[in-house]
Structures are given as C-alpha cells and as structure tokens.
NUKOL-269523 format. One record per residue: x, y, z of N, C-alpha, C in turn. Coordinates in steps of 0.001 Angstrom, whole numbers, plus 500000, padded with zeros to 6 digits. Each point is the difference from the previous one (the first is absolute). Example, Ala and Ser with C-alpha at 12.3 -4.5 7.8 and 13.67 -1.06 7.14 Angstrom:
! residues 2
     n.x     n.y     n.z    ca.x    ca.y    ca.z     c.x     c.y     c.z
  513190  494310  507800  499110  501190  500000  500900  501200  500000
  499650  501050  499280  500820  501190  500060  499230  501090  500730
END
This chain:
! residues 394
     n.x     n.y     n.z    ca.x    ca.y    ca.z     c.x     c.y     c.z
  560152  098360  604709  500239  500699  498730  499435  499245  498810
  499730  498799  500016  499293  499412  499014  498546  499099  500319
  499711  499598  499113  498306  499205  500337  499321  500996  499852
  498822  500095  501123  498881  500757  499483  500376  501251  500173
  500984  500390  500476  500436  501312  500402  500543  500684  498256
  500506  499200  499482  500041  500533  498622  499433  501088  499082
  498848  500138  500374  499343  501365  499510  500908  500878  500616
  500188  500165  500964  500668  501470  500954  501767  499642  499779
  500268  499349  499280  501486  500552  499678  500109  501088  498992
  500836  500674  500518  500106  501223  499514  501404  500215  499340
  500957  499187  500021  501213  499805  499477  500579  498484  500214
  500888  499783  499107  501299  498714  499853  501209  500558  499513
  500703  499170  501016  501738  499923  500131  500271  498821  498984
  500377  499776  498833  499862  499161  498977  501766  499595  500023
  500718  498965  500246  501152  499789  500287  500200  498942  498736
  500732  499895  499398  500482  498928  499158  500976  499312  500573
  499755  498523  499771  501048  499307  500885  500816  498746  499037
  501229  499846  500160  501085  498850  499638  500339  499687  500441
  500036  498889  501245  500845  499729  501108  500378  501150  500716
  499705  500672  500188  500269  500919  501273  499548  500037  501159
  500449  498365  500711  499591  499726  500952  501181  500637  501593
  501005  500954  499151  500666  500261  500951  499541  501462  500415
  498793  500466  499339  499980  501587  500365  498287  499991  500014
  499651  499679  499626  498385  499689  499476  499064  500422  501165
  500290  499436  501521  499728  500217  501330  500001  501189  500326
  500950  500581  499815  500330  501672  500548  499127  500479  499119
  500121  499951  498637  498668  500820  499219  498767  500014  500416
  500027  498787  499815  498322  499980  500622  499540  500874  501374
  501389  499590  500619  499514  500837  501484  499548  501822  500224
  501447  500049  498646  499770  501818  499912  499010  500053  499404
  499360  499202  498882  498757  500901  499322  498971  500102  500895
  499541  498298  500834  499114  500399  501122  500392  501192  500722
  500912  500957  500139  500471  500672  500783  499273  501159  499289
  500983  499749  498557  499024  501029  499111  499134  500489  500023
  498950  499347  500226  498100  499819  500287  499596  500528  500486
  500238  499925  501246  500011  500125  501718  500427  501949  499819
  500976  500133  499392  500555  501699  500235  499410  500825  499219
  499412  499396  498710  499545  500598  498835  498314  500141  500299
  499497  498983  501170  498476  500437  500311  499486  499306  498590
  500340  498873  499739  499256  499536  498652  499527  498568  500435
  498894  499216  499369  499702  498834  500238  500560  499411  498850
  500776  499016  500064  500723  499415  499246  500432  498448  500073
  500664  499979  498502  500312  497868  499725  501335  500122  500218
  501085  498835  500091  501077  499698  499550  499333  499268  499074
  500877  500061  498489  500174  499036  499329  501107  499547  499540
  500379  498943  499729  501307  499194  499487  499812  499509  499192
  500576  499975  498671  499690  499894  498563  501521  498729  499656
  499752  498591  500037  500811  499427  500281  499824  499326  498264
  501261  499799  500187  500629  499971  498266  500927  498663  499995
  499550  498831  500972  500915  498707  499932  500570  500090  501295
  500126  500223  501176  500994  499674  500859  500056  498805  500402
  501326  499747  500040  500342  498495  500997  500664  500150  501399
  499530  501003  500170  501211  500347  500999  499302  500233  501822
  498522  499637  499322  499261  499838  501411  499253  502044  500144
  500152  500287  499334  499768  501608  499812  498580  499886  500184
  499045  499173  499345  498713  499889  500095  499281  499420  501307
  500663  499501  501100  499451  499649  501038  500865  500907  501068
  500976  501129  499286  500104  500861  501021  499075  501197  499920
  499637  500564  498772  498690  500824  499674  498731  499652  501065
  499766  498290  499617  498909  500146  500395  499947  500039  501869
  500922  499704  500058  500340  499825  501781  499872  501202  500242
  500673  501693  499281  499901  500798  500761  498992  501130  499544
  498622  498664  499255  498861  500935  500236  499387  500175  498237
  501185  500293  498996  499557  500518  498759  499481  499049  499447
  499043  500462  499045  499735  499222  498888  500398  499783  499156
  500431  498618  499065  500710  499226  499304  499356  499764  499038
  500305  500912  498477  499762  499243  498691  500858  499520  499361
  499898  498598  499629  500940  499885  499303  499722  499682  498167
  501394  500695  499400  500051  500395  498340  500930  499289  499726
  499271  499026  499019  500418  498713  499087  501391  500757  499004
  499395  501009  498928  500775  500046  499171  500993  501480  500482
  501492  499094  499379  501097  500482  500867  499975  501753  499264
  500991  500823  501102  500754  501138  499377  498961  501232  501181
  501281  500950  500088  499318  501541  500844  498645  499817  499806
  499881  500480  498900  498995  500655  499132  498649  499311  500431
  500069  498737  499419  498739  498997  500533  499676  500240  501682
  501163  499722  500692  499418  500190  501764  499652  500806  500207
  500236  501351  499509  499649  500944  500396  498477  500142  499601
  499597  499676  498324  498869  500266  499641  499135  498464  500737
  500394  499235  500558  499228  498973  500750  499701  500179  501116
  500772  500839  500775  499758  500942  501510  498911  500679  499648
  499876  501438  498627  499386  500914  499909  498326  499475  499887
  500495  498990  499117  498311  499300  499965  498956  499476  501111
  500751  499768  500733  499964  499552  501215  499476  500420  501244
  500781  501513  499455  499413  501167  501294  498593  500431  500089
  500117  500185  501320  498193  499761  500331  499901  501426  500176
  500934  501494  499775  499724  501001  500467  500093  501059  498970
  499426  500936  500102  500033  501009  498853  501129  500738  499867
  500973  499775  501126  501604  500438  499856  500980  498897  500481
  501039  500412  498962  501175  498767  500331  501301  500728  499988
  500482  499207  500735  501419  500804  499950  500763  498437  499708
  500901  500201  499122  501064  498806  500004  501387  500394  500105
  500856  498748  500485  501590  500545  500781  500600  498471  499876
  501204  500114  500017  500516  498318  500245  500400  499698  501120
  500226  498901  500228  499902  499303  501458  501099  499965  500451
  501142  500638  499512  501357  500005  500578  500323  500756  500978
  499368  501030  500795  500371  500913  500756  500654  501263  499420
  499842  499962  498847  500385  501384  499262  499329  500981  500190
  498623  499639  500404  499137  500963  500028  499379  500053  501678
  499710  500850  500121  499206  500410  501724  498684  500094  499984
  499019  498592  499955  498542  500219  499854  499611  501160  501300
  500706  499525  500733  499466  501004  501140  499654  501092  500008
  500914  500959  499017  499051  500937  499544  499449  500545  498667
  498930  499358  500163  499246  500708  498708  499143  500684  500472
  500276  501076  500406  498864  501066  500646  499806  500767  499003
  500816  500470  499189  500790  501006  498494  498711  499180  498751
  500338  498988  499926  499226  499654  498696  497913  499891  500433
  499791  499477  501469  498788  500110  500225  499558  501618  499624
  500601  500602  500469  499645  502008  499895  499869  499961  498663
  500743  499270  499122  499852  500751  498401  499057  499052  499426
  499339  499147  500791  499041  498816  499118  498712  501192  500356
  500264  500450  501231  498388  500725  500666  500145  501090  499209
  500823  501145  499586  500195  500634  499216  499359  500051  498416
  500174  498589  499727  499374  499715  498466  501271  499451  499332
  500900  499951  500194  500972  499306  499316  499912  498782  499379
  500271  499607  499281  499723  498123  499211  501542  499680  499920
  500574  500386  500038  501353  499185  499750  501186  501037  500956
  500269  499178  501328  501208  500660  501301  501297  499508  499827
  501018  500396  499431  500937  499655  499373  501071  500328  501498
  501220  499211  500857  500604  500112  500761  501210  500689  499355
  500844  500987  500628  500994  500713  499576  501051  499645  500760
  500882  499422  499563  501593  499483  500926  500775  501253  500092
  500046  500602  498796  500876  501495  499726  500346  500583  500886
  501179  500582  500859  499648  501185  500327  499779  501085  499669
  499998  500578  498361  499352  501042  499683  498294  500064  499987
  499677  498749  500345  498312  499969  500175  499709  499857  501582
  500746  500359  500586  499970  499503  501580  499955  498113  500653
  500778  499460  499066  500492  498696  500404  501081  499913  500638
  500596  498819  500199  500879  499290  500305  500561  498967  499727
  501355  499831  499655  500139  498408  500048  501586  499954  500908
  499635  499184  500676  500573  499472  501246  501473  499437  499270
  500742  499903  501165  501658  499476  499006  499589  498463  500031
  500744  499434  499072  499967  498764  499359  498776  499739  499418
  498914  500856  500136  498349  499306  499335  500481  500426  498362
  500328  500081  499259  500327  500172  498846  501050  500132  499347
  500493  498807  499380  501284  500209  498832  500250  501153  499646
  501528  500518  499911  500056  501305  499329  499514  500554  498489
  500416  498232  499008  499557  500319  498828  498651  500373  499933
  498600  499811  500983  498443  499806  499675  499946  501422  500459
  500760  500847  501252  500000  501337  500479  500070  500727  499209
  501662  499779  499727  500438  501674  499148  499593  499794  498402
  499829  498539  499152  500120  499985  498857  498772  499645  499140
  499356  498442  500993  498659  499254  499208  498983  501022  500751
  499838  499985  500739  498377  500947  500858  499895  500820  499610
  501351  501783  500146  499763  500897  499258  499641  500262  498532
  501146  498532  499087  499481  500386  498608  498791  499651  499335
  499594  498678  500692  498165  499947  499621  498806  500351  500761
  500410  500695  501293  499154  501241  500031  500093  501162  499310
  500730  500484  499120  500370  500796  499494  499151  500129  498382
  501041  498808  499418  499130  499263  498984  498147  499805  500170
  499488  499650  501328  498552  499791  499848  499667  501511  500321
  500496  500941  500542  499096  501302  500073  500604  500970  498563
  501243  499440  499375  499472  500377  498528  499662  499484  498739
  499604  498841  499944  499383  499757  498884  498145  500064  500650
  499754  499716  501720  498589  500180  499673  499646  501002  500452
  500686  500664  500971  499512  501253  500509  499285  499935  501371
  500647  498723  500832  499771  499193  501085  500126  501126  500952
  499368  500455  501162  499772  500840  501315  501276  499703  501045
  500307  498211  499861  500763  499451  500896  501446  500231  499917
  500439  500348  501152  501663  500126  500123  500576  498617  500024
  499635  499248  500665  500274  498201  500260  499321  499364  498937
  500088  499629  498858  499103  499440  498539  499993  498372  500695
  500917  499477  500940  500013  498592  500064  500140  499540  501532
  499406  500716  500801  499740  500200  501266  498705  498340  500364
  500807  499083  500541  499283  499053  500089  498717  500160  501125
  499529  501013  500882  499486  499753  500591  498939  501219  499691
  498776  500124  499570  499309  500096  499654  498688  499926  499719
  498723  500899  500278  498445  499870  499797  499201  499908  499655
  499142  499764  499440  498894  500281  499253  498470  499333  499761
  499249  500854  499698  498719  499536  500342  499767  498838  498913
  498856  499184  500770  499552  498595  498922  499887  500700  498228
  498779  501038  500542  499756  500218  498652  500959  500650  499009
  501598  500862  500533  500097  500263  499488  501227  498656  498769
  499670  499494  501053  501352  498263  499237  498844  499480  499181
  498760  500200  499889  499183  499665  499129  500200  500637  498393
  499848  501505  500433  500198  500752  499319  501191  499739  498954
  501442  499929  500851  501452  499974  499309  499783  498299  499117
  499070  499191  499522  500351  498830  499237  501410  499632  500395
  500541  499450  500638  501334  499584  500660  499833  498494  498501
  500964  499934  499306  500569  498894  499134  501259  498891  500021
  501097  500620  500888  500852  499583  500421  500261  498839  501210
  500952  499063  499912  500108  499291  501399  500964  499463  500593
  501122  501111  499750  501507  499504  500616  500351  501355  500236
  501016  500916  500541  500875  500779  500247  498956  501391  499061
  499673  499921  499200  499746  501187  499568  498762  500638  500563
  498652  498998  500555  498909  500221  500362  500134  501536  500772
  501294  500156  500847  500013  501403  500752  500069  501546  498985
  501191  499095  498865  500037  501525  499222  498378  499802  499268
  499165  499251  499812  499058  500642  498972  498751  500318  501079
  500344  499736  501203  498982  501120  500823  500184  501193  500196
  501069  500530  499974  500058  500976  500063  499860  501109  498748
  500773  499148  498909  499737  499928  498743  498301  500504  499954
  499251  499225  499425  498626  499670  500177  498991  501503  500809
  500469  499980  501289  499269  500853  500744  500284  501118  499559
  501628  500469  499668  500113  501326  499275  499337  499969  498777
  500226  499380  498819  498798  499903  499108  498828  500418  499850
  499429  498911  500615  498169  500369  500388  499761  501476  501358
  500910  500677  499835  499832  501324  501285  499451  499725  501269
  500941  498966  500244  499400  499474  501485  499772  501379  501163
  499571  499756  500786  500860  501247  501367  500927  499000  500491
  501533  500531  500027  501294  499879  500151  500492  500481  501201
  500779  499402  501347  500414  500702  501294  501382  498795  500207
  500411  501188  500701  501293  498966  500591  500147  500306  501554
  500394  499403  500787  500335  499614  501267  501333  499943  500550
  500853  500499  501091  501385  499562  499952  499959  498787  500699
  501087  499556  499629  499882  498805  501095  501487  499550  500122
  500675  499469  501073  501533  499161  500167  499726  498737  499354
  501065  500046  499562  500388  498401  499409  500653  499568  500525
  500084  498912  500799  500789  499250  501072  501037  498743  499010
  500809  499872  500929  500729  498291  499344  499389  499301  499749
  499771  498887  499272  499736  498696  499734  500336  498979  500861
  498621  499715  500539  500535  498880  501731  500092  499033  499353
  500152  499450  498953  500720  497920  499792  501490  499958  499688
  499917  498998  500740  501632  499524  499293  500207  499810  498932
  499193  499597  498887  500146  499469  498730  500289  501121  499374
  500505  499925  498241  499685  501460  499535  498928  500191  499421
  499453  501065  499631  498491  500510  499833  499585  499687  498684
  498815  499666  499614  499586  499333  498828  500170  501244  498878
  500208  500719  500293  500061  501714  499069  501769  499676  499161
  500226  500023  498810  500738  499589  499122  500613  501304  499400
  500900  500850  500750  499951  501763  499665  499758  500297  498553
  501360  499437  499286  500128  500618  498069  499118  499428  499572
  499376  498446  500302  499003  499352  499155  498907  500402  500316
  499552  500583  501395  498647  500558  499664  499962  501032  499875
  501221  501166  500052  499974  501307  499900  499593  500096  498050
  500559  498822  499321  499702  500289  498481  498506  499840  499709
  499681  498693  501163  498712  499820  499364  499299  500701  500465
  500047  501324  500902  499060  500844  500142  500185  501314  498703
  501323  499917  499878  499973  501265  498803  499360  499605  498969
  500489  498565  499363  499475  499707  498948  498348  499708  499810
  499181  499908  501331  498817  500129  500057  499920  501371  499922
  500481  501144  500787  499225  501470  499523  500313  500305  498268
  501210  499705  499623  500019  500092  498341  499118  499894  499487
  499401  498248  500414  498736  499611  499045  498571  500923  500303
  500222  500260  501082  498833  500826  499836  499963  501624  499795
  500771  500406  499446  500614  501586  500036  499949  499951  498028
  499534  499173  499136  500265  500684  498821  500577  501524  499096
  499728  500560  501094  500524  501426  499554  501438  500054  500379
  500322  499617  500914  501198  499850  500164  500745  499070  499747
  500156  498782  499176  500469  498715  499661  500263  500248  498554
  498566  500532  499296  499721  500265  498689  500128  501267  499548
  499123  500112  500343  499832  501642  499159  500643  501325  500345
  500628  500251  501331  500848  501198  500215  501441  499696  499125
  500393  498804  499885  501220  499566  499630  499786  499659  498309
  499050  499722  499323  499652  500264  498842  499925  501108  499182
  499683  500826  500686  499585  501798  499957  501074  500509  499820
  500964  499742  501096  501559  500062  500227  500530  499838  498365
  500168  498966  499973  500531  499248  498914  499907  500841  498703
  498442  499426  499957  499350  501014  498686  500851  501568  499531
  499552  500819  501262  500382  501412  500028  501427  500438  499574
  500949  498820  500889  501647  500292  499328  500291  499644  498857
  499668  498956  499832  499813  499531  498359  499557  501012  499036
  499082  500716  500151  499457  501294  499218  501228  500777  500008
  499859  500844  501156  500992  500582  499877  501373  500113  499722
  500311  498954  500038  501602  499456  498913  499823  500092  498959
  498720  498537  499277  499618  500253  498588  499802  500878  498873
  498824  500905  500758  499673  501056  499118  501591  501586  499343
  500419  500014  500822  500929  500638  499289  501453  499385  499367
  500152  498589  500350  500840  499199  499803  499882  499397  498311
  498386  500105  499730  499707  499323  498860  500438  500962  498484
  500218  501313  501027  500204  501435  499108  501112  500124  499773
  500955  499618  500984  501589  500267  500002  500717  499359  501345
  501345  500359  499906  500588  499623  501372  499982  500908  500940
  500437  499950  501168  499894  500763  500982  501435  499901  500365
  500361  501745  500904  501406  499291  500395  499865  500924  501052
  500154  499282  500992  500002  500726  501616  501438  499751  500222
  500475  501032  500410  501524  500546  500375  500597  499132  499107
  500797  499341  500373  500806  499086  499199  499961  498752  499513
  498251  499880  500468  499131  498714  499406  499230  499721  499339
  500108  499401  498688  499464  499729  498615  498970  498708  500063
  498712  501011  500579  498988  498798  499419  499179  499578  498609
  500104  498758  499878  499724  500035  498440  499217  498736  499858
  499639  499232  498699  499096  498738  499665  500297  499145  501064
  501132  499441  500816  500262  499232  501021  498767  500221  501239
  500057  501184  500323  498936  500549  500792  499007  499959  499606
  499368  500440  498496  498606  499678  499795  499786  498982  499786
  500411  498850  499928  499985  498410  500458  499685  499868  501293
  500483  500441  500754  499599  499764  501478  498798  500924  500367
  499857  501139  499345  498687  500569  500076  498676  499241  499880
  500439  499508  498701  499089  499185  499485  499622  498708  500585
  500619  499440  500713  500023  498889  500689  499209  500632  501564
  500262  501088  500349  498993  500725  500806  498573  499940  500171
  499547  500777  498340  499009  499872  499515  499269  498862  500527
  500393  498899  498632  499522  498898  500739  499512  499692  500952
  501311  500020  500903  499617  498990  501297  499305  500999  501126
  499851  501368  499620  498856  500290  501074  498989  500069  499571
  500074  500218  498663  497889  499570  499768  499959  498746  500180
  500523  498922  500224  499372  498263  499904  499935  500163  501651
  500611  500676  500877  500055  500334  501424  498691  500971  500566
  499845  500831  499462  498858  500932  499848  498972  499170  499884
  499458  498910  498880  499133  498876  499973  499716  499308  500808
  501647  499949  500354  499406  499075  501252  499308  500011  501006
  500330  501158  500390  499409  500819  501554  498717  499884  499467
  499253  500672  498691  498798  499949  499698  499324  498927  500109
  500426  498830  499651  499298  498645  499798  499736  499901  501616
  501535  499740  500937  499695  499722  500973  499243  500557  500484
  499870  501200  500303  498692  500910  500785  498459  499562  499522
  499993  499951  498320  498288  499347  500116  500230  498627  500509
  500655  498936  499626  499610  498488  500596  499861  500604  501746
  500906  500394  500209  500020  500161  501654  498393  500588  500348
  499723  501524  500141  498967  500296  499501  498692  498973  500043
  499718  499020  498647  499143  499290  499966  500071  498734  500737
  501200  499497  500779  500101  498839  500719  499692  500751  501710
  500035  501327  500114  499562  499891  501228  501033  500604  501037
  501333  500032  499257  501402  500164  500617  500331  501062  500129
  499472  501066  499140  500346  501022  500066  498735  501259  500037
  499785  501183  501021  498625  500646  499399  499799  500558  498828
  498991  500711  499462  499876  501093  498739  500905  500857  500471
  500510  500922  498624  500197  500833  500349  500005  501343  499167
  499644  501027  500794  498838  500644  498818  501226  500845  498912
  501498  500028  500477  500745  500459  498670  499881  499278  499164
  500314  498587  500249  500236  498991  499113  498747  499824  499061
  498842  499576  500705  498610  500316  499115  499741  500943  499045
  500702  501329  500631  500469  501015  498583  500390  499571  498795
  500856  499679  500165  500850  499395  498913  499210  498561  499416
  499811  499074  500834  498913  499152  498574  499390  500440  499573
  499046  500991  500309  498639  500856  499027  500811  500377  499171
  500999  500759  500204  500700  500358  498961  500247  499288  499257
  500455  498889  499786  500517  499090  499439  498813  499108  499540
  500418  499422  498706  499363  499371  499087  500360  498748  499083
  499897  499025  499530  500614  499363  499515  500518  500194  498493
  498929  500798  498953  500245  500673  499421  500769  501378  499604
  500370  500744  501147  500589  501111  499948  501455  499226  500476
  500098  498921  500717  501664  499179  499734  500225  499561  498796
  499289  499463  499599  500026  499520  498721  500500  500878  498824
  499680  501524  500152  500316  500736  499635  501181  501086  500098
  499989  499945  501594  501071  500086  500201  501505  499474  499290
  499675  499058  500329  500825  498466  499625  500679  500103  498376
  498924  500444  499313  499840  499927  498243  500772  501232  499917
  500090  500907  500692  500645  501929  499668  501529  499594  500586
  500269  499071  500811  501710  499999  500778  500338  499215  498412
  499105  498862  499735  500510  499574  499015  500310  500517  498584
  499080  500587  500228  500091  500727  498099  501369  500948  500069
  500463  501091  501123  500930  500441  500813  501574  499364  499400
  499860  498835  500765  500848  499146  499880  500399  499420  498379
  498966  500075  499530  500137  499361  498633  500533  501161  499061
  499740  501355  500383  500423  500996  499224  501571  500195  500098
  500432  499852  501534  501517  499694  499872  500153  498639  499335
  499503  499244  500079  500744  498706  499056  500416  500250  498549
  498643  500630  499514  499796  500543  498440  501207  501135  500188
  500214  500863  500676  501146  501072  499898  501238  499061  499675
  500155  499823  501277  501402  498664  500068  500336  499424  498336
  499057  499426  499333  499844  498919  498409  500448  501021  499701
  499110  501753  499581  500244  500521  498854  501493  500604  500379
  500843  500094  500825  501254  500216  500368  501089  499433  499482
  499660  498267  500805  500572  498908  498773  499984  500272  498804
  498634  499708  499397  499605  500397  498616  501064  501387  499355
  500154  500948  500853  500974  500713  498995  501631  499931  500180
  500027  498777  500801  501546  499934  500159  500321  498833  498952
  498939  499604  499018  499973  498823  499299  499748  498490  500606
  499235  500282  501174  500208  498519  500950  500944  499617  500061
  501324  500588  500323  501394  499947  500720  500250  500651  501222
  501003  500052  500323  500465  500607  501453  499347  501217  499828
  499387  500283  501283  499689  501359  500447  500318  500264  501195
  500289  501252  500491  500476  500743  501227  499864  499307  501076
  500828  498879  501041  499009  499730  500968  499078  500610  501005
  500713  501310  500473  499079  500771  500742  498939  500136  499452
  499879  500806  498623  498737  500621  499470  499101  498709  499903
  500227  498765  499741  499187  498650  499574  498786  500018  501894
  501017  499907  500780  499803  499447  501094  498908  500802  500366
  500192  501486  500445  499378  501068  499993  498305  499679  499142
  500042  499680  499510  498781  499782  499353  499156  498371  500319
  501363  499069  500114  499092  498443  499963  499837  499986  501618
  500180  500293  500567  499979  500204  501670  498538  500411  500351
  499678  500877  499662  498923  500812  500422  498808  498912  499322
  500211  499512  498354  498793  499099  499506  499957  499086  500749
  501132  499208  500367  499780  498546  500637  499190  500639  501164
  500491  500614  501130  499368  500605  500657  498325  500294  500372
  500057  500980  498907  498361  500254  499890  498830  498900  499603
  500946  499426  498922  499083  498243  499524  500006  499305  501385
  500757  499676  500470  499820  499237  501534  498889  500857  500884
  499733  501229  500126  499345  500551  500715  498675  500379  499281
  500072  499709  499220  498725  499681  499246  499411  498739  500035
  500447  498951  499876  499570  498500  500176  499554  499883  501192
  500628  500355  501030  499712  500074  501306  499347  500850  500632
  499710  500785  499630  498586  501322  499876  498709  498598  499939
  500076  499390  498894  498834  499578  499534  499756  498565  500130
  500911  499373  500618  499478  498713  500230  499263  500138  501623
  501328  501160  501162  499892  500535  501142  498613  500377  499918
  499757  500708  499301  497935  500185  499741  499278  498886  500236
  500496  499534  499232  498872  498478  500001  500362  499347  501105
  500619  499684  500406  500305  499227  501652  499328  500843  501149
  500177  501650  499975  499257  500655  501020  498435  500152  499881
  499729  499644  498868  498300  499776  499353  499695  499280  501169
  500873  498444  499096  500138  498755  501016  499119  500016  501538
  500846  500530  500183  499873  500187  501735  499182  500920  500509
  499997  500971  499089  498504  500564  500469  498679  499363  499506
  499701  499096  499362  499345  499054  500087  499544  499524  500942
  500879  499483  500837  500020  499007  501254  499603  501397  501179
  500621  501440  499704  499994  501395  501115  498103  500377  499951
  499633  499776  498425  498794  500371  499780  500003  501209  499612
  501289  500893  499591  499542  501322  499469  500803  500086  498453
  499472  498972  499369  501307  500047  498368  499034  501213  499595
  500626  500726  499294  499405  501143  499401  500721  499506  498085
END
C-alpha cells in the first residue's frame, strides 16, 4: 500500500491517535478489512499526536503508516494525517472502536458518485444506529440533536448527523474548505465550510459501537459541546448579530412610535414613559447589534472565513459612506427637534416643574435619536474602514 505503489492508492483510512494503544489494532484490522470489501486500493494512516503509550509501534506492526504531528489538539492530527494522504479520497474516524472501518462500502459509492464531502449518520431517522452504551444520554437526546439542529439552521447543512465523527472527503475538496482551526472545532468548520462553498453533500448510515478503552474518552461533553456552538455562532453572523438586532430594532419601534404620542393601555395595563425608556434602550442596542453582524460579515468575508454573498453585496452598493453620514445627520437633527420641543415646554412652564410624563415623552425619543445618529455616522466610517481592507468602499 505504500512506496512505489503510491500512485495507485485510491483511498486512506486517516485515524488520529492518543494513546490508544488499547483499540488501535482492531482498527487497523477492520479498515484493512474495509479495503478488501470496498474493492479499493488503499493506505492506513495514523495521524499520531504524542503517544507514549507504545500506540506507534503497534500501527506500525500491523502494517499502517505512521505520521507523526508535533503540534498538539484534534484539529492539528487530523489536518497532519490529511496532508499526508497520498490518495484523492480520505475518510477519517477515531481509533476507539466507535466506528466499523469495515464497512465503508456506503461512502466509496458516494465518492464514485461525485460527492466531496460523505458525512456518516448515527441517527436512526437517517438509517443509523447507536448501539447501547456507545453514547451518553446527554450527547443522544440533548448535545447531538441540538447542534445538529442548530448547524442545519443557521447554514442550511444537507446533514442529519452535523458532528458525525466518521467521515469523507476528497483531497481537493479539504483544499477547497481553507480548514483554520486545530482543536475540537476543526470537525464543525468542515462541515461548516463545505456547506458554504456548495460542496456536493451525502450521508451514509452507519452503527456507532461502544468505546473499547478503559480510560474515559478524550471528548469533554458540556466543554466541547459549547465550543462547538460557540464556533457555529462565530461563523453564522446573521444569526449572532443581525437576526437578533433586527429583533431588537423592530420592537423598539413598535413600542416607541406610538408611545412617544401617548400611553397605551391594554386591558388593565398602562403603558407609559417607563416603557418608552425601555423602548428606547431597544433602539439602541439593536442597531449597535445590527452593526455588528455587518462589520463581522465584511472582515469575515475579506479574511477568507466567510464566502460572498450576493444579498449582502446588495446592500454595500447600496450603501455609502456618505449617505450614513447622512443618514446619521437626519436621526440627529430628528432628535434635536425633540430636544428643542422638550426647552420650549420648559421655557413655558418658566424653567420650573413641568409635567413629568409630558417632559419624558419628548426627552426620550431626542436622547434616543441623537444616539442613533452618532452611531449612524461614526458606524459609516468604521464600515468604510473595512471595506477598504474588502476592496469595495463605495
């Protein structure tokens, strides 16, 4: 399977290894098994990440090839395996016996097919399995379902299993996905990534077996279940930022604008300046939220992290630094006209006590609009900024 025979591999079994010198053997054996059933010419590889545990002279005893990756974490072994591979398809799995190299007959069919990225399905609503004891209840019923859930709606992912460790894909298309990551998350931003760039997307069922070591498993449930959410966040701007800004914005309006006119009284509840305080505090904080999503999407965008995207491109043409600017100058002038109302109010109460409602009613909305005016227009100039660096400042 290796040396000069190297041209004619046609696939790798890419295993990441940590001391898993108690299961490591059997893998190797099923993927050769793998090979052999699937009619493919093929590598083992073992993507070794530090073992002391003698793991590396059991690899090489039963045949695979051994790279070993200096700098620690998932992420790195895995992308030190991938580099590694001598074949235009890879499949990677971990070395615990969780997974059944033996058969990958399912993911070879969808590589010949045209597929770039074979995603394994544990589910049984995708025609999986998982075997009793191969999975904590919390990762079953609570972490697996809710960030598969979470990754097929913020990206619009094909996959029923979003975090299905065992998994395919062609060289070029891991070329393609810029992989940046190198601990625990490297899995969500492939999949991440490939939905993105419109990979072709397939899934496979497959059983998930127990975990053959005695030790417990290097997988950390709540701590890496966050750090996979909190990686799709970062890359979901629309959903971190701007759906929840929009949010914000919109109720805020709609409280405000008739609140600034009078009170409201739904059944036996009197909303009044208390509420357009909190309206107003709405305001605010979903346009500086709304910004945000914006900023993030061009840096992302121009660093590479994120693709174009042709709504969003809408909207910068649209957008101008001058027409914020202007923007910016009309919330303010707005704002300043309630201020000036507010004075000449005072002004006829003799600059003494005046009504508190009627006062409020009026200084609410200026502070308001002056804040959303300042921030109209500095927010301009920072998104200039960065389109600078995007290459499309208009």
């Amino acid at each position: 399977m290796n040396g000069d025979m190297s041209e004619m591999v046609e696939l790798t079994i890419m295993m990441p290894c940590l001391n898993e010198a108690e299961t490591l053997a059997t893998c190797i054996r099923k993927a050769r098994e793998g090979l052999e059933r699937a009619g493919v010419r093929g590598e083992i590889l073992v993507a070794d990440n530090g073992s002391t545990d003698g793991s590396i002279d059991i690899a090489e005893k039963e045949g695979a090839r051994v790279v070993r990756v200096k700098e620690k974490g998932y992420g790195s072994a895995l992308r030190g395996g991938i580099e590694a591979a001598r074949s235009p398809w890879v499949i990677m799995g971990d070395s615990d016996q969780s997974y059944d190299f033996s058969r990958l007959e399912g993911f070879v069919e969808k590589f010949r097919q045209g597929y770039e990225l074979v995603m394994g399905c544990r589910l049984p609503k995708g025609g999986g399995a998982i075997m009793p004891g191969a999975m904590p209840w919390k990762n079953r019923w609570i972490g697996n379902p809710s960030l598969s859930f979470i990754g097929r709606l913020f990206f619009q992912c094909p996959a029923q299993d979003f975090h299905c460790g065992l998994r395919g894909f062609t060289k070029d298309a891991y070329r393609t996905m810029e992989l940046k990551t190198t601990g625990m998350e490297f899995a969500s931003e492939m999949v991440i990534k490939a939905t993105l760039k419109k990979l072709r997307i397939a899934e496979v069922p497959i059983v998930l077996h127990p975990d053959g070591r005695s030790r417990p498993p290097h997988l950390k449930p709540w701590r890496d279940g966050w750090r996979h959410l909190r990686f799709m966040l970062l890359f979901s701007p629309r959903w971190l930022f701007l759906w929840p800004g929009l949010a914000l914005l919109l109720l805020g309006l709609v409280l405000a604008v008739p609140l600034t006119i009078s009170p409201i009284l739904v059944v036996h509840v009197r909303f009044d300046t208390n509420t357009l305080l909190v309206a107003g505090m709405m305001l605010i904080v979903g346009f500086q939220v709304f910004f945000f999503g914006v900023f993030t999407k061009v840096y992302s965008v121009a660093r590479g992290l994120l693709p174009e995207n042709g709504q969003f491109d809408t909207f910068l043409q649209l957008f101008s630094l001058e027409r914020g600017i202007l923007g910016g100058l009309l919330l303010g002038a707005v704002g300043l006209g309630f201020l000036v109302a507010g004075i000449l109010k005072w002004k006829a109460a003799g600059f003494g006590l005046i009504p508190y409602p009627d006062s409020l009613r009026l200084v609410i909305p200026a502070v308001t609009c002056i804040t959303l005016g300042v921030q109209t227009v500095f927010s301009s100039f920072f998104l200039s900024i960065l389109q600078l660096k995007h290459g499309t400042v208009s």
